[in-house]
C-alpha positions as YAML, in Angstrom:
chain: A
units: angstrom
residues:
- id: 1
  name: UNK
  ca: [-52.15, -53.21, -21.35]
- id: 2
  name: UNK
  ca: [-49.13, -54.37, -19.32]
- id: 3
  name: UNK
  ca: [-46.97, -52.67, -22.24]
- id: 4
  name: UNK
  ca: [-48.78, -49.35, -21.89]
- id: 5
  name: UNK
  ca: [-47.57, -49.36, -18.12]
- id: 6
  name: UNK
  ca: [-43.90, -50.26, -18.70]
- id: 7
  name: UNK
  ca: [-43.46, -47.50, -21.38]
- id: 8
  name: UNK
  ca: [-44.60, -45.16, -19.02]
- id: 9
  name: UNK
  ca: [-42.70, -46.72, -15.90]
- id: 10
  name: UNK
  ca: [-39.52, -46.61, -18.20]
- id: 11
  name: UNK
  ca: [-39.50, -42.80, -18.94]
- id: 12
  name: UNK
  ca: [-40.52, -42.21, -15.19]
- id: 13
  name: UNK
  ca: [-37.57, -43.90, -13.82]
- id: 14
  name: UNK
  ca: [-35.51, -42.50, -16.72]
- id: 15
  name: UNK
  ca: [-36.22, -39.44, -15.65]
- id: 16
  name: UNK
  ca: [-35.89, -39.55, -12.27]
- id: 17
  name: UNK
  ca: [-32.42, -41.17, -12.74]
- id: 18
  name: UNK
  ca: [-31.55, -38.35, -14.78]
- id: 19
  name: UNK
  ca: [-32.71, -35.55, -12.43]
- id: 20
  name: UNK
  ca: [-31.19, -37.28, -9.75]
- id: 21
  name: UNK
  ca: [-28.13, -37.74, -11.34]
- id: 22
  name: UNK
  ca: [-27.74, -33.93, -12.81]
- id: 23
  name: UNK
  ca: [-28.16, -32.82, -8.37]
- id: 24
  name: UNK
  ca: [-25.51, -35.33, -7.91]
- id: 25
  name: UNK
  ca: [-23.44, -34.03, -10.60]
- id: 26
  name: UNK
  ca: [-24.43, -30.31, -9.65]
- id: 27
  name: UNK
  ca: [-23.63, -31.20, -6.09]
- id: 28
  name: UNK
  ca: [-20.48, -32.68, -6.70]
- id: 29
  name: UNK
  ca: [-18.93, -29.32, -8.72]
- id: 30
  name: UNK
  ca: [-20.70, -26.75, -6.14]
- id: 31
  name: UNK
  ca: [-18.27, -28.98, -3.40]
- id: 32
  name: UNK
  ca: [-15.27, -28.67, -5.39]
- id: 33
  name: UNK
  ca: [-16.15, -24.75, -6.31]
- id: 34
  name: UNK
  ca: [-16.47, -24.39, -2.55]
- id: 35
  name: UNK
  ca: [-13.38, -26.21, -1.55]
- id: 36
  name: UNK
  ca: [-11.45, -24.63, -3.96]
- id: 37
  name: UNK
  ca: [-12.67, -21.03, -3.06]
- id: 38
  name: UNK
  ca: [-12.03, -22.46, 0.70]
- id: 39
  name: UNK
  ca: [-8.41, -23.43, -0.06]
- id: 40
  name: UNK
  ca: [-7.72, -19.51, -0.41]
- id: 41
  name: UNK
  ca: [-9.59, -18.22, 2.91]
- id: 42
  name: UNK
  ca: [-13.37, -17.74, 1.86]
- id: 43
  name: UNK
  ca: [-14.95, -20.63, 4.27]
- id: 44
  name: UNK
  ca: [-19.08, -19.27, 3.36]
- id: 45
  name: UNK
  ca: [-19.73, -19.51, -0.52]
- id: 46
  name: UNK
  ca: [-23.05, -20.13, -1.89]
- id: 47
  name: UNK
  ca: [-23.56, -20.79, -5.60]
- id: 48
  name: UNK
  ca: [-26.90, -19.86, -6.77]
- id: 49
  name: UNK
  ca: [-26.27, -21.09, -10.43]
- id: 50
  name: UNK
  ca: [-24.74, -23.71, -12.43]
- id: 51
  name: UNK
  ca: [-24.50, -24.19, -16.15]
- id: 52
  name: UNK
  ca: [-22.67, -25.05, -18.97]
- id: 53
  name: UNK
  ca: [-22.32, -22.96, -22.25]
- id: 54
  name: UNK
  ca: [-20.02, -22.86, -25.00]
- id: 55
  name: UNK
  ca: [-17.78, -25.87, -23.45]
- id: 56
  name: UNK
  ca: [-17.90, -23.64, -20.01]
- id: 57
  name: UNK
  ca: [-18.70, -24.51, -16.70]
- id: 58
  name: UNK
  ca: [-19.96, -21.29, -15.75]
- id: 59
  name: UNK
  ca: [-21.14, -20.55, -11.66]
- id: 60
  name: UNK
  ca: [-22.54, -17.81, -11.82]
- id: 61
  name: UNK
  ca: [-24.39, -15.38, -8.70]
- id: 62
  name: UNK
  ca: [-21.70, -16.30, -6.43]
- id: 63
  name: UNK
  ca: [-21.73, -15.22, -2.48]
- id: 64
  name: UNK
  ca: [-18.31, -15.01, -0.01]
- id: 65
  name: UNK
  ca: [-19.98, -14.27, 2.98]
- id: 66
  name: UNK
  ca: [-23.11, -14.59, 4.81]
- id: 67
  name: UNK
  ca: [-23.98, -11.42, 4.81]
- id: 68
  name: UNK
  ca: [-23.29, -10.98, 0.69]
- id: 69
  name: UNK
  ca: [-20.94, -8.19, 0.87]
- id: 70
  name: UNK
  ca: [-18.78, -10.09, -1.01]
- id: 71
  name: UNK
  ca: [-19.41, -11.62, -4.28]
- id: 72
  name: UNK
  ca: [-18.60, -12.98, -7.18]
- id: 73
  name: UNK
  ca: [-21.05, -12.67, -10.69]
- id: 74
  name: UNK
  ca: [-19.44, -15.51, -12.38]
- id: 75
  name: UNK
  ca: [-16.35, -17.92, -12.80]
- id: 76
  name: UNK
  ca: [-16.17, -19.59, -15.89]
- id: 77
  name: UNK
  ca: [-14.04, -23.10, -16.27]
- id: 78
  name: UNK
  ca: [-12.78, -23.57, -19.73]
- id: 79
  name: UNK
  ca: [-12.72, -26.69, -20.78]
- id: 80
  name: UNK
  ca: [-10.11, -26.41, -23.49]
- id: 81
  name: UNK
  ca: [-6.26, -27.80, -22.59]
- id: 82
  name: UNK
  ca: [-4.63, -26.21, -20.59]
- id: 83
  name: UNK
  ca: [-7.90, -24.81, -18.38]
- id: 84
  name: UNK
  ca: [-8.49, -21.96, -17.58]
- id: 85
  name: UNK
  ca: [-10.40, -19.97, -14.93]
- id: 86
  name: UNK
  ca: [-12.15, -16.85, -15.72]
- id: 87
  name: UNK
  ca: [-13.65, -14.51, -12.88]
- id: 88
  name: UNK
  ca: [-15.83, -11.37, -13.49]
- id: 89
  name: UNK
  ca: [-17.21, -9.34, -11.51]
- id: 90
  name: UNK
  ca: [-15.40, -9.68, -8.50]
- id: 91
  name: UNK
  ca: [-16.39, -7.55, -5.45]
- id: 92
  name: UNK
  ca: [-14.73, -7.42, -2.31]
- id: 93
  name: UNK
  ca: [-16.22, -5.68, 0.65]
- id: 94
  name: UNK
  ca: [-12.95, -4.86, 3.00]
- id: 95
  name: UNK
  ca: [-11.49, -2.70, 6.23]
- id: 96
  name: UNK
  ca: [-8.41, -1.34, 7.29]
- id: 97
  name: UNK
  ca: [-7.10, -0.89, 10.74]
- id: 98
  name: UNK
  ca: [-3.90, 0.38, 11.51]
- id: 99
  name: UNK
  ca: [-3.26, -1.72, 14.20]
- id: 100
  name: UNK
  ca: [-4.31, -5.54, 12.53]
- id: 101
  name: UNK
  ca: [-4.38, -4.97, 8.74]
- id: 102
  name: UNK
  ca: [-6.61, -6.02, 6.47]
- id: 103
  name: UNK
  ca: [-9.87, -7.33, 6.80]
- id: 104
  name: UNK
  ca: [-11.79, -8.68, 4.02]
- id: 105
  name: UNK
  ca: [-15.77, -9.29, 4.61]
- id: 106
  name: UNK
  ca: [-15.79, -13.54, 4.17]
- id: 107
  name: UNK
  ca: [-12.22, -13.93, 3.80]
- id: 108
  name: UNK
  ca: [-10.28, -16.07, 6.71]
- id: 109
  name: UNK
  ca: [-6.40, -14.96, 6.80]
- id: 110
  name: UNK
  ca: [-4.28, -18.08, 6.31]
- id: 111
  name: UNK
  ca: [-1.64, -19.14, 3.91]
- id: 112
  name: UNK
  ca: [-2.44, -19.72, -0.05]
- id: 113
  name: UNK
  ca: [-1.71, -22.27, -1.83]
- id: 114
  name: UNK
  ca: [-0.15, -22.88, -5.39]
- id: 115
  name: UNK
  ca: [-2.72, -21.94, -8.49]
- id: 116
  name: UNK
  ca: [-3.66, -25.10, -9.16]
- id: 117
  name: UNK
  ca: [-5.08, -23.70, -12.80]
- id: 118
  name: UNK
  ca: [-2.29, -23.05, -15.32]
- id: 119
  name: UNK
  ca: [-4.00, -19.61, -15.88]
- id: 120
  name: UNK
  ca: [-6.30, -17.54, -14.26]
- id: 121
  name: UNK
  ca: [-8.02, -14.19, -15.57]
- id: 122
  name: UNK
  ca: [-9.40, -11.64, -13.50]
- id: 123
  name: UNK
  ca: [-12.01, -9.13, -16.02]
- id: 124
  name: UNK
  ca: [-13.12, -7.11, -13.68]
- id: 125
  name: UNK
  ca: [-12.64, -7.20, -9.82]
- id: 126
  name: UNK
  ca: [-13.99, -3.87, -7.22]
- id: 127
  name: UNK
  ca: [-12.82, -3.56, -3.54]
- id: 128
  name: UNK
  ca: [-14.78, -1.22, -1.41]
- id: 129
  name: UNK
  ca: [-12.43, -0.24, 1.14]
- id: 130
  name: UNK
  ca: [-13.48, 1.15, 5.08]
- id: 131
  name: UNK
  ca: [-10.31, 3.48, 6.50]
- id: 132
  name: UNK
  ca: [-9.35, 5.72, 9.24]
- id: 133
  name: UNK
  ca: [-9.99, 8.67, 6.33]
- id: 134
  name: UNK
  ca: [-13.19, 7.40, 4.73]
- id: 135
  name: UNK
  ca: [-14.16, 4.69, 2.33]
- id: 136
  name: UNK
  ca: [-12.42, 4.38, -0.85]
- id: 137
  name: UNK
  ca: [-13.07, 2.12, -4.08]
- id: 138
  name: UNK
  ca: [-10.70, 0.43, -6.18]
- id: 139
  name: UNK
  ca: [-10.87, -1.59, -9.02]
- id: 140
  name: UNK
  ca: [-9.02, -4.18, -10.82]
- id: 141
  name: UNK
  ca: [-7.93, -7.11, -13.48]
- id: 142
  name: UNK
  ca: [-5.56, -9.06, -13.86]
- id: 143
  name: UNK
  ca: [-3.78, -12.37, -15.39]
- id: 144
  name: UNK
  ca: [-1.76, -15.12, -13.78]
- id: 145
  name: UNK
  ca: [0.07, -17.62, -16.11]
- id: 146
  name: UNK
  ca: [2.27, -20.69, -14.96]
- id: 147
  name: UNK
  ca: [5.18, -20.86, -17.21]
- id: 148
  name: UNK
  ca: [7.19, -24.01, -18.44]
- id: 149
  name: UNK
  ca: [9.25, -24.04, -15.23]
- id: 150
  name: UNK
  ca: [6.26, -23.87, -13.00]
- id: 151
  name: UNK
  ca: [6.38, -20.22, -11.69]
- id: 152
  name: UNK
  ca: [3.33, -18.26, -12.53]
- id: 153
  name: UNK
  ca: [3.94, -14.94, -13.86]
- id: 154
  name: UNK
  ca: [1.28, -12.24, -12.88]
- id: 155
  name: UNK
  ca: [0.31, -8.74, -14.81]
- id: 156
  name: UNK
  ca: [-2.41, -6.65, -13.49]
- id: 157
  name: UNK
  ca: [-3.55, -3.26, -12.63]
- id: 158
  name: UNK
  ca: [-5.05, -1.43, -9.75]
- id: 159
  name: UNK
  ca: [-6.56, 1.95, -10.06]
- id: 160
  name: UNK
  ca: [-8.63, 4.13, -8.37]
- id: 161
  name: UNK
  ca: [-10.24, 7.72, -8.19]
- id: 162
  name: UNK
  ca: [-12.11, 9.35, -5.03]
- id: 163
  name: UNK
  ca: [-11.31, 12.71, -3.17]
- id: 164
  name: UNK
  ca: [-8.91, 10.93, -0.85]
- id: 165
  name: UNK
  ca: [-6.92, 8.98, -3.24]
- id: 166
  name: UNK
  ca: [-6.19, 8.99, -6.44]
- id: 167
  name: UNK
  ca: [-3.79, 6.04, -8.24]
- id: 168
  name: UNK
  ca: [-3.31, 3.92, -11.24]
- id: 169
  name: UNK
  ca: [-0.67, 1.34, -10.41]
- id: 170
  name: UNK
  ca: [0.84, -1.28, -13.17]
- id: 171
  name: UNK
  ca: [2.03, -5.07, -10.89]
- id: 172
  name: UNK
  ca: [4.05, -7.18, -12.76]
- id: 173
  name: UNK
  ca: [5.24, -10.51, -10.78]
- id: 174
  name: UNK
  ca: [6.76, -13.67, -10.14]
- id: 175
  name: UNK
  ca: [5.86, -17.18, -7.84]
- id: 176
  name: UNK
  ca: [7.89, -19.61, -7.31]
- id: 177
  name: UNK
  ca: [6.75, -23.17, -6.80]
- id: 178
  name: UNK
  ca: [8.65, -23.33, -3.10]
- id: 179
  name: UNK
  ca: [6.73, -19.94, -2.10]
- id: 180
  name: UNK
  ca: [9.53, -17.23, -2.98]
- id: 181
  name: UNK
  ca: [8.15, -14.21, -4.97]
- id: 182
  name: UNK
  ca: [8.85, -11.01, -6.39]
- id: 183
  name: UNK
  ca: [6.82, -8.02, -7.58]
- id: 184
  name: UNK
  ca: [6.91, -4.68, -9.26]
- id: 185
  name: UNK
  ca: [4.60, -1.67, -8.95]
- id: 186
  name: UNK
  ca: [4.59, 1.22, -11.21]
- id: 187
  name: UNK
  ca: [2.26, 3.94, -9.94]
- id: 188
  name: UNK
  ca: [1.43, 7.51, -11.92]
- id: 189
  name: UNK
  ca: [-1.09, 10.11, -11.73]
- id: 190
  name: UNK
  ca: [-1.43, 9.48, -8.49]
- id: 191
  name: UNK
  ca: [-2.61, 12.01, -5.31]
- id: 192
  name: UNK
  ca: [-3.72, 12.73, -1.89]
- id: 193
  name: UNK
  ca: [-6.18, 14.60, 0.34]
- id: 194
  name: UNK
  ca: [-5.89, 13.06, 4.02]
- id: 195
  name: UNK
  ca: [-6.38, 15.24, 6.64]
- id: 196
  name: UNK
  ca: [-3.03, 15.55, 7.45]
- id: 197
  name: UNK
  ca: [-1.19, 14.96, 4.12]
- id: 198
  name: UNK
  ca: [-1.98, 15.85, 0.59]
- id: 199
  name: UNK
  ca: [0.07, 15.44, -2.60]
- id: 200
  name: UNK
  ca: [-0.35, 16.12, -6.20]
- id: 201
  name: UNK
  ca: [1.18, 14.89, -9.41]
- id: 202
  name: UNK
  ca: [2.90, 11.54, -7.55]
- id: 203
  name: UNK
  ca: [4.89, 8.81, -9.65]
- id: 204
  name: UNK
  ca: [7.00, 6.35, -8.87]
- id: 205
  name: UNK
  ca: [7.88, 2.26, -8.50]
- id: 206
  name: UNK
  ca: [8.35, -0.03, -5.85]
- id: 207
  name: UNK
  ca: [10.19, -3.59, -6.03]
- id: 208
  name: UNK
  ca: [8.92, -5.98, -3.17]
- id: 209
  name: UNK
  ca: [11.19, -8.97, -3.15]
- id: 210
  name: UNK
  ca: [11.03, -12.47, -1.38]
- id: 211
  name: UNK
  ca: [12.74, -14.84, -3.35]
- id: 212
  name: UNK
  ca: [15.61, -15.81, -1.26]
- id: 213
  name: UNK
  ca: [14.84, -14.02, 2.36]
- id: 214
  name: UNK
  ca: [12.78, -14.59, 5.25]
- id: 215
  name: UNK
  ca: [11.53, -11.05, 5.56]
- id: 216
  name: UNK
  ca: [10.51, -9.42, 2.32]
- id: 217
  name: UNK
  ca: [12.75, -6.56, 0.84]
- id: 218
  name: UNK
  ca: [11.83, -3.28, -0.34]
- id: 219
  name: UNK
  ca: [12.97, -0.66, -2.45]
- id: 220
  name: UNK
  ca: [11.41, 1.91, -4.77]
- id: 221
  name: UNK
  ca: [11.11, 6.12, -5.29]
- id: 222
  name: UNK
  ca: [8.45, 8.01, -4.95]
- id: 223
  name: UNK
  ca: [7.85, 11.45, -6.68]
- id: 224
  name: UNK
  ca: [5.22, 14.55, -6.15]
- id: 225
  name: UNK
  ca: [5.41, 17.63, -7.56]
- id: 226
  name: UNK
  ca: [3.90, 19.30, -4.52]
- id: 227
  name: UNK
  ca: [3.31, 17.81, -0.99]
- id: 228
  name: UNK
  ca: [1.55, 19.55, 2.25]
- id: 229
  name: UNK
  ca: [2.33, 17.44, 5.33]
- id: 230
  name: UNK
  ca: [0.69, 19.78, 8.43]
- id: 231
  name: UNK
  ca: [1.51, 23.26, 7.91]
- id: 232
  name: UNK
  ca: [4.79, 22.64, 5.64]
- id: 233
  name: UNK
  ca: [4.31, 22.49, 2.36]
- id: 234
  name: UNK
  ca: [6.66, 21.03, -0.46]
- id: 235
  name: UNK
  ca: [7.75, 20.82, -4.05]
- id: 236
  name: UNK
  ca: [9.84, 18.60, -5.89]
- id: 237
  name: UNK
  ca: [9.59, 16.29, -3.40]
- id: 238
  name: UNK
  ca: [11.76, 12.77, -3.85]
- id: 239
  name: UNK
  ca: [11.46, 9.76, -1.55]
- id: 240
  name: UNK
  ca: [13.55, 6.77, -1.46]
- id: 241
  name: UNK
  ca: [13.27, 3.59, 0.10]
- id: 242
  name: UNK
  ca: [15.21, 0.08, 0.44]
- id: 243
  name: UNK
  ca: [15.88, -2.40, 3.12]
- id: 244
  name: UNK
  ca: [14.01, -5.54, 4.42]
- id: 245
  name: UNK
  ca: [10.33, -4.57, 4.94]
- id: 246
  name: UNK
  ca: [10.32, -4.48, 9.15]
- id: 247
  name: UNK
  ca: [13.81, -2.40, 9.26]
- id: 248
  name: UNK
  ca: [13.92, -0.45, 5.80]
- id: 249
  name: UNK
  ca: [15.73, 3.05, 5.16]
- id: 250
  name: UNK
  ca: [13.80, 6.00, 4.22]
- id: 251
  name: UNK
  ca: [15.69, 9.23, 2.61]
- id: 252
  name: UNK
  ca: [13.25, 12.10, 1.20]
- id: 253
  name: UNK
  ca: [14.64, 15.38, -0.28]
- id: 254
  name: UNK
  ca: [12.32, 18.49, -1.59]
- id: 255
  name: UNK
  ca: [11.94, 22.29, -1.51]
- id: 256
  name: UNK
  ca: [10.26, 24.11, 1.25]
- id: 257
  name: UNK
  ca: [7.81, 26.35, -0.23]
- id: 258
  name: UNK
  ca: [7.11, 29.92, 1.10]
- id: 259
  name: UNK
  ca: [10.51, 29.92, 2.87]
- id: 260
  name: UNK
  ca: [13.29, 31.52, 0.62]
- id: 261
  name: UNK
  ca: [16.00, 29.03, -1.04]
- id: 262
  name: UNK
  ca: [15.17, 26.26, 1.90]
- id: 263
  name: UNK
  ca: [15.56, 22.67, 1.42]
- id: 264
  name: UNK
  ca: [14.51, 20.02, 3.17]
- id: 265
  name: UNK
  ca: [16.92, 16.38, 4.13]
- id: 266
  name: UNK
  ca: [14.90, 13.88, 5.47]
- id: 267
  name: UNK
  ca: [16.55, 10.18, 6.52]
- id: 268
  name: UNK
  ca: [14.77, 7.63, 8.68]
- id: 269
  name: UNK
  ca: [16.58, 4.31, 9.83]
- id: 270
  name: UNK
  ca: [13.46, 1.71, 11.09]
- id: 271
  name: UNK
  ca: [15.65, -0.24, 13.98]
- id: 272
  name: UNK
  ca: [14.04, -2.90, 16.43]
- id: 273
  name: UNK
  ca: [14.25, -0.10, 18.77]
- id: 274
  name: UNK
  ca: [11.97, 2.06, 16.39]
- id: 275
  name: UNK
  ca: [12.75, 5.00, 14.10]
- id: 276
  name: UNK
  ca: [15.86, 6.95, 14.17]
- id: 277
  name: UNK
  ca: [15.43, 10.45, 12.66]
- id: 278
  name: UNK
  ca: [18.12, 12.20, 11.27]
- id: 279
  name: UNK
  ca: [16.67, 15.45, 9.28]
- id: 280
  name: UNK
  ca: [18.62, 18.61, 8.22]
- id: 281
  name: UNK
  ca: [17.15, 22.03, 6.90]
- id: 282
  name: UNK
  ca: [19.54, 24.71, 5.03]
- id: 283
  name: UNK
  ca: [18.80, 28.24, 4.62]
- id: 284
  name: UNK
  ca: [20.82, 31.62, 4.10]
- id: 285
  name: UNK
  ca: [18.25, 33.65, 6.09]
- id: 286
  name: UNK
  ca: [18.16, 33.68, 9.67]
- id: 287
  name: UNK
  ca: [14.32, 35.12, 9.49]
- id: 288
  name: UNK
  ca: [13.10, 31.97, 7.36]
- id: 289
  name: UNK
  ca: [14.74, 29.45, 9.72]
- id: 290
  name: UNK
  ca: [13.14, 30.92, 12.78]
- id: 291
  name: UNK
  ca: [9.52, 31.06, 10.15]
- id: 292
  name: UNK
  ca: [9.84, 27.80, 9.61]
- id: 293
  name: UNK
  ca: [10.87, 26.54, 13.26]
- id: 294
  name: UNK
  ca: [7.55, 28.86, 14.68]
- id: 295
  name: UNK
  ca: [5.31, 27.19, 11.34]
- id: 296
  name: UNK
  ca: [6.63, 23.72, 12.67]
- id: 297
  name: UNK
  ca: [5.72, 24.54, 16.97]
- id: 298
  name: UNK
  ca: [2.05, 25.58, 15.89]
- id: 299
  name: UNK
  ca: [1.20, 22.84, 13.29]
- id: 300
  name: UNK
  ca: [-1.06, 20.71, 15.57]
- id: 301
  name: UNK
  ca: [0.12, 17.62, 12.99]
- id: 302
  name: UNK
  ca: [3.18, 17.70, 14.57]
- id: 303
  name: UNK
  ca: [2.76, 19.22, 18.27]
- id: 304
  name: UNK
  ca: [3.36, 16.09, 19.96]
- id: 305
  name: UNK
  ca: [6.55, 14.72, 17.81]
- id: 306
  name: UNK
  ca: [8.77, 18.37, 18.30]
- id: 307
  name: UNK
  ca: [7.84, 19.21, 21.82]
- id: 308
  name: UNK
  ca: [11.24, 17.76, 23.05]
- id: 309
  name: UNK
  ca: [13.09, 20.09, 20.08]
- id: 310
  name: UNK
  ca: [11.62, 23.21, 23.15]
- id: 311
  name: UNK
  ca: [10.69, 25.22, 20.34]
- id: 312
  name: UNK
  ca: [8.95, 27.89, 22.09]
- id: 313
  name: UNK
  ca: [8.91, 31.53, 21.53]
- id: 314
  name: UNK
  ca: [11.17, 32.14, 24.06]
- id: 315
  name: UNK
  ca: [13.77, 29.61, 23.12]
- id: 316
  name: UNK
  ca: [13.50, 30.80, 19.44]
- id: 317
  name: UNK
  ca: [14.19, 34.13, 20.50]
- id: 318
  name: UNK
  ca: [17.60, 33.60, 23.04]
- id: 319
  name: UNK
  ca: [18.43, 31.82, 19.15]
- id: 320
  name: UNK
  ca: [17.85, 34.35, 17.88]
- id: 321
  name: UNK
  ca: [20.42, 36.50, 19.93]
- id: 322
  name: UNK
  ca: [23.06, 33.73, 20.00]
- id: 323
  name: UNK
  ca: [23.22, 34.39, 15.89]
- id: 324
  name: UNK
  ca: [22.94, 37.34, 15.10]
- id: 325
  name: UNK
  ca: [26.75, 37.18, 17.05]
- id: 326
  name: UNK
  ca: [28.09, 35.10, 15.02]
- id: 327
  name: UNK
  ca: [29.42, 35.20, 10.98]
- id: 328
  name: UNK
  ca: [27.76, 33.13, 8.89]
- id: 329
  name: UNK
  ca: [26.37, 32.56, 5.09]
- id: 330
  name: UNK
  ca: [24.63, 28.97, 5.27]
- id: 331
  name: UNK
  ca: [22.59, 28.05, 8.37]
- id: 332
  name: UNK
  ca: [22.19, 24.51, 8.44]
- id: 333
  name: UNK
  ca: [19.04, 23.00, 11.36]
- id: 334
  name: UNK
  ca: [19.86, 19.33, 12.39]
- id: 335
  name: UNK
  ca: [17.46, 17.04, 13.90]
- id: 336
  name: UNK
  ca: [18.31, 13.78, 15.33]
- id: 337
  name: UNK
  ca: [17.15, 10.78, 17.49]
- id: 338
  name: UNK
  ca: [14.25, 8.46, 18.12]
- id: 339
  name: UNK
  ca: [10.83, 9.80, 16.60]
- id: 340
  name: UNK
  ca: [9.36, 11.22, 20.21]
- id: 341
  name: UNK
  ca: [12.83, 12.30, 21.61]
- id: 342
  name: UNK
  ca: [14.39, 14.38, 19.07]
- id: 343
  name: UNK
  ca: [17.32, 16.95, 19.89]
- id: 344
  name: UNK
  ca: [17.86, 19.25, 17.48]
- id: 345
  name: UNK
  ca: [20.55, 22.22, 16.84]
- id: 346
  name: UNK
  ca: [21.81, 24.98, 14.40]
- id: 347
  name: UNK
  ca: [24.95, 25.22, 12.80]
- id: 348
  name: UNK
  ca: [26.44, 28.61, 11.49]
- id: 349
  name: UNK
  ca: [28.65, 28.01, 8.80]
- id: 350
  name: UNK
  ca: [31.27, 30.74, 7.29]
- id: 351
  name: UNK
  ca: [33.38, 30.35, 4.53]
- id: 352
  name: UNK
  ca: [36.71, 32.41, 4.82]
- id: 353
  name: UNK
  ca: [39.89, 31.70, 2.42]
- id: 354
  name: UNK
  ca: [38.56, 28.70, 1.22]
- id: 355
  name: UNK
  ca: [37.60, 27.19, 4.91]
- id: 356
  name: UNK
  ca: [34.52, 26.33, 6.54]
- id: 357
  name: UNK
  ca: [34.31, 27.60, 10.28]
- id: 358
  name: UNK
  ca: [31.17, 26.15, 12.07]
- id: 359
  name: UNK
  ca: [29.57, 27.44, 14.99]
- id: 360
  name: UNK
  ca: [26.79, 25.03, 16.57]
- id: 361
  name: UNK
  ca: [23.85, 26.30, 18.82]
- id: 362
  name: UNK
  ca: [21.76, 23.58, 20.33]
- id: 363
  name: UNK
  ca: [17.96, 24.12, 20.72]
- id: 364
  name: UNK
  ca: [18.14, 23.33, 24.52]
- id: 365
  name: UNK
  ca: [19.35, 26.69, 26.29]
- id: 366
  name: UNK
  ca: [20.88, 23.97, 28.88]
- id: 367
  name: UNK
  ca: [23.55, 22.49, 26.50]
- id: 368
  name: UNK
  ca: [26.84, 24.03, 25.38]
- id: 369
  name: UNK
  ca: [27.69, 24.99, 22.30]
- id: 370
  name: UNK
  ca: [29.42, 22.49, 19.77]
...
């Protein structure tokens, strides 16, 4: 009798060691999933499932936030040397504001640390996006590697299609252990349909560095076979950009369409003082300047950056007068100055006997000439 009651004592406290001890265990790697999600900003994550297949650790049904609009379906822990980390089915619930950046539902801005895992592989990763021109969705994947040295090399791809924007990007990148970094984008088939700019058939690449500098440093071009910004529209249009990222140079260059043989000289220096502006516009006709000048006075896009340019009707008609009196074959239309004080002028240029004579009008009737 008092052997038929151990046996079944025995497997009762067997068993209840063993439960207890698989919650301990399953305790023990939610706090470590949780810290280590916590390490890179995401303060809120519940785990709804824990198991291990295939010599995996697999959480799976994953929550960033409280209110679930970010998630994760699983992360899988390889066990193999070296581990790895696999994430699917990422989603990331996010808004923009043009005034404080990014905010990601769940996610707490700080700084991130190292990868602790020598390699880490994004399948498939969605961010729902909330803007000043509607929502947009992009998706992604990914694959970070630390190398021999220590840096970890990243390759990836973000791409997305919607009415507003469309854009398939290529990152390929470098992290240094002591926090220096450097990336490269390649972008094609991209396109645009904002409310005030739209662009077709855009390329291009962009090199963000910070590997040696306290402020990162940018350069890249930009291509689009056509661009509308307001009521100008453009082909062939050409942007380039380098400099550190808070006082970079911008230079853009493209075709004016619906004006005859008029082209377009854009160049923007970003100072602490804000933007200097320094644009030029070169025609033959004296008709499609004075188009183009009336196109740019009624575009409401751009009514409140040219009213200091006085580009009334008036105005453009004493211009008017002023050239018809002089010779010319180019006329060349210079704007320059800060972004919401811009002076502009016209300059007549003839060339006789292998000279250039210039005669300069200025936009305000007050100046003098040259």
């Amino acid at each position: 009798m008092r052997k038929f009651i151990k046996i079944p004592l025995i497997i009762i406290l067997t068993g209840t060691l063993l439960t207890g001890g698989f919650y301990m265990i399953h305790g023990v790697l939610q706090k470590r999933l949780n810290d280590a999600l916590g390490d890179y900003g995401f303060k809120n994550v519940q785990t709804e499932h824990l198991s291990v297949k295939s010599g995996s650790l697999v959480y799976s049904d994953i929550t960033l936030d409280t209110d679930k609009f970010s998630t994760i379906g699983a992360i899988r822990v390889l066990r193999k040397k070296p581990k790895s980390i696999i994430i699917d089915d990422l989603k990331l619930t996010a808004e923009w504001d043009i005034d404080t950046g990014l905010h990601v539902s769940g996610w707490k801005k700080q700084p991130l640390p190292y990868a602790a895992y020598p390699e880490i592989i994004l399948n498939s990763g969605q961010l729902d996006l909330i803007t000043p021109a509607g929502g947009l969705r992009f998706q992604a994947k990914g694959h970070i590697k630390k190398q021999p040295d220590g840096k970890l090399k990243l390759q990836g791809a973000l791409w997305g299609v919607q009415h507003q924007v469309k854009i398939e990007t290529l990152w390929n990148g470098v992290t240094y252990p002591k926090g220096g970094w450097s990336y490269d984008v390649e972008f094609k088939n991209g396109g645009l349909n904002l409310d005030k700019i739209q662009a077709s058939r855009m390329s291009g690449w962009l090199n963000i560095d910070k590997t040696e500098k306290l402020i990162p440093e940018l350069s890249g071009q930009i291509n689009a076979g056509k661009m509308n910004v307001g009521d100008v529209s453009f082909t062939n249009f050409n942007l380039t950009l380098d400099g550190p990222f808070n006082l970079y140079k911008l230079i853009a260059k493209a075709q004016i369409t619906g004006f005859q043989d008029m082209t377009a000289t854009l160049d923007i220096n970003n100072t602490d003082a804000g933007p200097l502006v320094n644009a030029t516009i070169e025609t033959t006709s004296l008709d499609e300047l004075l188009s183009f000048l009336t196109a740019i006075q009624n575009s409401d896009s751009n009514a409140g950056r040219f009213t200091t340019l006085l580009l009334t009707q008036g105005n453009l008609s004493r211009l008017r007068r002023d050239i018809e009196l002089l010779p010319y074959d180019t006329l060349e239309f210079q704007i320059n100055g800060p972004l919401y004080d811009l002076t502009g002028k016209i300059i007549a240029k003839k060339f006789k006997d292998g000279v250039e004579q210039r005669n300069i009008i200025s936009l305000n009737p007050g100046d003098d000439k040259g």
